[in-house]
N, C-alpha and C positions, 0 to 999 in steps of 0.2 A: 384428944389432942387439942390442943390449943389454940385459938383462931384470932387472929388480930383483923379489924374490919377497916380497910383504908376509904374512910369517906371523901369525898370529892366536893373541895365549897364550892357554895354557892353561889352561881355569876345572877344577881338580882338585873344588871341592865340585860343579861340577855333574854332572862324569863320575861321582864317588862315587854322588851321590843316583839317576841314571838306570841306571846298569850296577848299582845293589843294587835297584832298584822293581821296573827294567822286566827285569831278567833281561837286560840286552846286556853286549857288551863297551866298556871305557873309550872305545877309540877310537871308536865309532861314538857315546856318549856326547858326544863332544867336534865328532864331526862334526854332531851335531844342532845343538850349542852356535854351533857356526860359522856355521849356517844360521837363526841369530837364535832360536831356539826354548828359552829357558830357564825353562820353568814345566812341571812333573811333567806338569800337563793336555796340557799342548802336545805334548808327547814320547809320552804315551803315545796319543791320538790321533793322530800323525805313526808311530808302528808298529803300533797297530790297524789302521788304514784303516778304519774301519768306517761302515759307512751311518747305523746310529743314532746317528751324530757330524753328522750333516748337520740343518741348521735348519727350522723348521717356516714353511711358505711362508709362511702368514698375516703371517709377522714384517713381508713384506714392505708397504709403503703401499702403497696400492691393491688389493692382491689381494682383499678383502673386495667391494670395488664391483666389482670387475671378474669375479670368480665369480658373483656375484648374476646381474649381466649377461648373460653369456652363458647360464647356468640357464635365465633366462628367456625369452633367445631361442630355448634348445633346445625349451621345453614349447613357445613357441608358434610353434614352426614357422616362424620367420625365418630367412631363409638368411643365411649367416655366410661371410665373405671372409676365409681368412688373406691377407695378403699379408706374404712376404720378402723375401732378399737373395739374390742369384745367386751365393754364394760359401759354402764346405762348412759353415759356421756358420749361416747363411742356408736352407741344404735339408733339414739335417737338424732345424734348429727347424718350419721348415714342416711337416716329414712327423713330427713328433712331436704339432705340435698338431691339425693334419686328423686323424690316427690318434684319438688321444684322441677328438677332439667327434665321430667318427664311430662312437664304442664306444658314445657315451652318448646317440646317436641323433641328431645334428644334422644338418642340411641346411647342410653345409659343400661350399667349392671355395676353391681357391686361385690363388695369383697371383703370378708370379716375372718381373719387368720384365726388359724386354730391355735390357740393358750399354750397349749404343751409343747406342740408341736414345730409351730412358728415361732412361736413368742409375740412380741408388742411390738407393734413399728412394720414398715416397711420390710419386705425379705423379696431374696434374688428368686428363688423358687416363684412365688406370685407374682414377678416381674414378668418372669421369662414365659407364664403361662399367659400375661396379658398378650407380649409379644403375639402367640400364637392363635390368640381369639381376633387378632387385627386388632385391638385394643392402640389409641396413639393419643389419648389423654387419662394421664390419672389425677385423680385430685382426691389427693388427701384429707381427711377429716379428725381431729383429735387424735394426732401424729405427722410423724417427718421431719420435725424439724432437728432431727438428730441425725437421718437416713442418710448421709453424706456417700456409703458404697452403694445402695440401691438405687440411690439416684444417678449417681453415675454409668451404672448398669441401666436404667431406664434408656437414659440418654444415646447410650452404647445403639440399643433399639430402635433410636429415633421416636423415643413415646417423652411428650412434652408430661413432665407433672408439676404440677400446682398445689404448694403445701400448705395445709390452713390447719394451723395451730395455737392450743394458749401454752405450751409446758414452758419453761424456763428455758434460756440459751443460754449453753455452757460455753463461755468463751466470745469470741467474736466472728467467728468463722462460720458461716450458714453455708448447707446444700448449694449445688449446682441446680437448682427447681429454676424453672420458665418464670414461675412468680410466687412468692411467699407472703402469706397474710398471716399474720403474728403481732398482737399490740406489744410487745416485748419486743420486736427490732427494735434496733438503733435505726434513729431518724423518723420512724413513726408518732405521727402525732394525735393519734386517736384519743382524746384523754382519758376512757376508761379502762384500765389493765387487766381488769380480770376476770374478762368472761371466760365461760367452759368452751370446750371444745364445739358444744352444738350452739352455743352464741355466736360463735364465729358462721357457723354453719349457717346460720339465721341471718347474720349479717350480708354474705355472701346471698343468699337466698333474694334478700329484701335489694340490696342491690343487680341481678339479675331481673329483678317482677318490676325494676324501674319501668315506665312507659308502657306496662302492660296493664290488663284486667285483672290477674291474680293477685294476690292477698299472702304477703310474707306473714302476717298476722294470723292466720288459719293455721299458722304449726306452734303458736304460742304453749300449747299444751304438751306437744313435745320439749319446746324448750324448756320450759318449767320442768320435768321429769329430770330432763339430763342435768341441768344447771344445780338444784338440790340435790341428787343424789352423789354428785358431785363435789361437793361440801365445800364448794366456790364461797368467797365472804358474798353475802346476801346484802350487800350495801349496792349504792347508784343504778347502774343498769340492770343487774341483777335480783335487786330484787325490784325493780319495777316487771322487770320479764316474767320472776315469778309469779309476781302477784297476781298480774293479770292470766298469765298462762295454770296457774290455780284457775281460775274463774273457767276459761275456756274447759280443762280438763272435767269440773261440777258440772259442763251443759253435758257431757259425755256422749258428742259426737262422733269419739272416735272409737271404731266395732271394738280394734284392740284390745286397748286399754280398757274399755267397758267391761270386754271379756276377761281381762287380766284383774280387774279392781274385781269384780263377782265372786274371783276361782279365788280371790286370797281376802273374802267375806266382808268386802265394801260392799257388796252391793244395795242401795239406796242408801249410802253414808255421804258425807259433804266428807271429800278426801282432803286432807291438810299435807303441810309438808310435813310433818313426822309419818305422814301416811307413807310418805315417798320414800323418806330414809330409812325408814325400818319394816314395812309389808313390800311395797311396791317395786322399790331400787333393788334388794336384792334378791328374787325371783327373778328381774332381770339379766343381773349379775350372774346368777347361779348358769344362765345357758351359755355363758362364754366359759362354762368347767363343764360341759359333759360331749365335748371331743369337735365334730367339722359342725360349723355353722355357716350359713349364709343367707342371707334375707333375699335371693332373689335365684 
């Protein structure tokens, strides 16, 4: 077959400007230029990588109501339902948010539907069993925002939930949720759009650890797992999260994943993201198809 090759000219002021600022050479000047990035800030945050280039969660709508919230359920002893998704974006938000509200003392459990059985998303079956564990917060993780009768149904229960989502909004009409965190509302002004599902989680997390001791930073390695296998575009926050959440996963402090990279023959290998997408992510994946799962 026949291949026509669309080369891309060459912007000479912008190799100048970025191979004299940033210290590189033209060509990798011109490779950034290729990858849409023509403003000094851009470029030099695209070879820092760095975390203090990452946005202050508040930015996001809802995080303010939805912190309050759970605070409050924390002091007063309300038990709290994460519920997510059976897929590696889905477990590693889950285990980032239980982790958190479990540092800052909360009477948390979780909840990971069954594939077949439940399907994806919120369901009235799950509701009605939180109902009866005394469950009166749920907060959703990579899902909801589509859950417009489950939430309803929550409500019905007098259980507040809190939807933290990246999927697309069909329409304009959102759940009846206590608080919704999604950079895809209207009126949200978080400028990055497109974290996963456990970036959200992360953000939510690191907004929570404000004025504490803990370290939102210490699940960077989870997020790097979800975020990649996730096949989120790896650009701004993304892959600064990854980058460094790579780094965190190569000290392999976490027994897990140590034990998970070993059994699928990393072991003493420096793991990459192709490690994630294609050993790591779906072994993951694979335990949300062999019937009830739940991490807790």
């Amino acid at each position: 077959m026949k291949k026509t090759w669309n080369i891309k000219p060459v912007n000479l002021a912008v190799q100048s400007a970025f191979s004299q600022e940033l210290n590189i050479s033209k060509i990798t000047a011109q490779l950034l230029s290729n990858r849409g990035i023509d403003s000094l800030k851009e470029a030099s945050e695209f070879i820092t990588c760095s975390l203090s280039s990452c946005h202050d969660p508040f930015l996001m709508k809802g995080m303010d109501l939805a912190v309050e919230r759970i605070k409050s359920a924390i002091l007063s002893k309300e038990r709290i339902l994460v519920y997510g998704d059976y897929d590696v974006d889905g477990m590693t938000a889950v285990t980032v948010l239980y982790t958190a509200l479990k540092n800052l003392g909360a009477i948390v459990e979780t909840y990971i539907p069954n594939r077949v059985e439940e399907g994806y998303g919120l369901n009235v079956g799950a509701i009605k069993k939180a109902e009866r564990d005394g469950v009166s917060l749920i907060v959703t993780v990579d899902c909801g925002i589509g859950s417009f009768i489950e939430i309803d149904h929550a409500r019905a229960y007098k259980i507040d939930v809190i939807v933290t989502d990246h999927h697309e909004i069909v329409g304009s009409r959102l759940p009846a949720a206590y608080a919704i965190i999604n950079p895809l509302q209207e009126g949200c002004g978080y400028p990055f759009k497109h974290l996963a599902g456990v970036g959200i989680a992360y953000k939510l997390a690191k907004a929570l650890y404000d004025g504490t001791s803990f370290l939102a930073e210490d699940f960077l390695d989870l997020v790097s797992l979800g975020t990649i296998a996730d096949i989120v575009p790896l650009k701004g926050e993304n892959r600064v999260l990854a980058k460094h959440g790579l780094d965190e996963l190569n000290r392999r402090n976490r027994i897990g994943l140590e034990a998970l990279a070993e059994a699928s023959g990393l072991n003493g290998k420096e793991i990459s993201s192709g490690h994630i997408g294609f050993i790591l992510g779906p072994r993951i994946n694979a335990m949300g198809r062999t019937g009830e799962f739940q991490t807790s």
